[in-house]
Legacy VTK file of the C-alpha trace (Angstrom):
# vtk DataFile Version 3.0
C-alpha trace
ASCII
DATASET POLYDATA
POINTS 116 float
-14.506 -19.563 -74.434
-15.493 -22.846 -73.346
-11.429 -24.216 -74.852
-9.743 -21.137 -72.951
-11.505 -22.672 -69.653
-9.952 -25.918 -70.018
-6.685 -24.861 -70.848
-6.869 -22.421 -67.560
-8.656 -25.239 -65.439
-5.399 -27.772 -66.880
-2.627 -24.584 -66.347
-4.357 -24.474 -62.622
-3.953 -28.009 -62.147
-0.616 -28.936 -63.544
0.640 -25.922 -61.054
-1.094 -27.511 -57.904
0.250 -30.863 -58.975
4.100 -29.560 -59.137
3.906 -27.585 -56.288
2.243 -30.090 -54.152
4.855 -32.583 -55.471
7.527 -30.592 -54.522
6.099 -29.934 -51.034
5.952 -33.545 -50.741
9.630 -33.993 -51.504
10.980 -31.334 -49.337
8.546 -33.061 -46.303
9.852 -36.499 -47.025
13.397 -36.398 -44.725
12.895 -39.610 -43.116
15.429 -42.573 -44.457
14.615 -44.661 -47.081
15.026 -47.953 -44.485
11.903 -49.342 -43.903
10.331 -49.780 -40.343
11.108 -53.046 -39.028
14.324 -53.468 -41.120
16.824 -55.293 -38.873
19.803 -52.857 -39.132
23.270 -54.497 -39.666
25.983 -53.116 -37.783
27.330 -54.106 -34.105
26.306 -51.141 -32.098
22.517 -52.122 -31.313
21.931 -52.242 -27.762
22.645 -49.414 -24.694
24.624 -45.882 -24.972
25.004 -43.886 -21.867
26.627 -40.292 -20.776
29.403 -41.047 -17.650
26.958 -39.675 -15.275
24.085 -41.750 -16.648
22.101 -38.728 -17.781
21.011 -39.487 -21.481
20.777 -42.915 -22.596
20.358 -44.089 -25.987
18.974 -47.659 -26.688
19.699 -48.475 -29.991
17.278 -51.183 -30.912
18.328 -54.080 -33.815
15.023 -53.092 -35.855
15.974 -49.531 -36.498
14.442 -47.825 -34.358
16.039 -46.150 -30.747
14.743 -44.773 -27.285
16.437 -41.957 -25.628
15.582 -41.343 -21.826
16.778 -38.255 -20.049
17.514 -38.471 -16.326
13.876 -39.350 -14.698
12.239 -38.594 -17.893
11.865 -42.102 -19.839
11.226 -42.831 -24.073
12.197 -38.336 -23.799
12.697 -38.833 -27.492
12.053 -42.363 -29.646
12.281 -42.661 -33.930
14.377 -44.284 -36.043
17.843 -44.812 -37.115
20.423 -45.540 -39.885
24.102 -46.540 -39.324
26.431 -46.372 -42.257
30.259 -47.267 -41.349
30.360 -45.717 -38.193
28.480 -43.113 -38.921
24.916 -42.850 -37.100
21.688 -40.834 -38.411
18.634 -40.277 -36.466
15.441 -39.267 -37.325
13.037 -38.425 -34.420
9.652 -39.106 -34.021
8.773 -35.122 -34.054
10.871 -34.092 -37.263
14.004 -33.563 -35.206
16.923 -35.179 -37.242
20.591 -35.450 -35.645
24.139 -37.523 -35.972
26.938 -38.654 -34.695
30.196 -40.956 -35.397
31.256 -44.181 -33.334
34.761 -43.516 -32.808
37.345 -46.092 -31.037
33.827 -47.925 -29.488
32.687 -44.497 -27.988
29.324 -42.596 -29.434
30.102 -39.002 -30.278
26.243 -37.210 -30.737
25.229 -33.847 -30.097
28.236 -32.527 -27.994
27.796 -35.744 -25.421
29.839 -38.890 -25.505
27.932 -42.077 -24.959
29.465 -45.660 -23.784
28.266 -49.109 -24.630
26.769 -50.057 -21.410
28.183 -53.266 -20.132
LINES 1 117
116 0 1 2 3 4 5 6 7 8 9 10 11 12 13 14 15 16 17 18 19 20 21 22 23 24 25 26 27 28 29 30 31 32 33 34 35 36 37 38 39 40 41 42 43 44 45 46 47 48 49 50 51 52 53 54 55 56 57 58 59 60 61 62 63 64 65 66 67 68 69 70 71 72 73 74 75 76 77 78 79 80 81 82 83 84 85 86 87 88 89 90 91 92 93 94 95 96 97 98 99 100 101 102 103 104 105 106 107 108 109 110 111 112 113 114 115
């Protein structure tokens, strides 16, 4: 009795640790840059709509700031430029991209300029 217990209590824990694990995995959607990690491309600094409404400010460390008319830091996390190809990864879970094409940002429908 006492050897069926053990193999139940190990059946029951082996379960909890895959299952967990896998949780973990599917959780884990941030990018593999670490925080602080100086990115490497040359589009770090301002992005903003025509009209001024949505700015991005891409900082050099990987992270970026995104202010929406009055509303200041509306959305902040981190970022990951490959080519010209731009991930983001917000602060709340959100995740979104877009694709720097001919010096313009194309994201979400909007097109942002580098703000002189």
């Amino acid at each position: 009795m006492i050897q069926f217990r053990h193999f139940a209590l190990a059946i029951a824990i082996s379960t909890t640790v895959i299952i967990t694990s896998k949780v973990s995995a599917e959780m884990n959607n941030q990018p593999v840059t670490s925080a602080g990690a100086r990115q490497n491309h040359p589009y770090a600094g301002m992005w903003v709509t025509a009209d001024g409404y949505v700015r991005h400010n891409l900082l050099p460390n990987g992270r970026y700031d995104e202010a929406r008319g009055n509303r200041e830091s509306a959305y902040r996390g981190r970022y990951e430029v490959r080519g010209d190809h731009i991930d983001y990864w917000d602060d709340t879970g959100f995740t979104a991209d877009g694709e720097f094409i001919d010096g313009v940002l194309h994201h979400g429908g909007m097109i942002l300029y580098r703000q002189k």
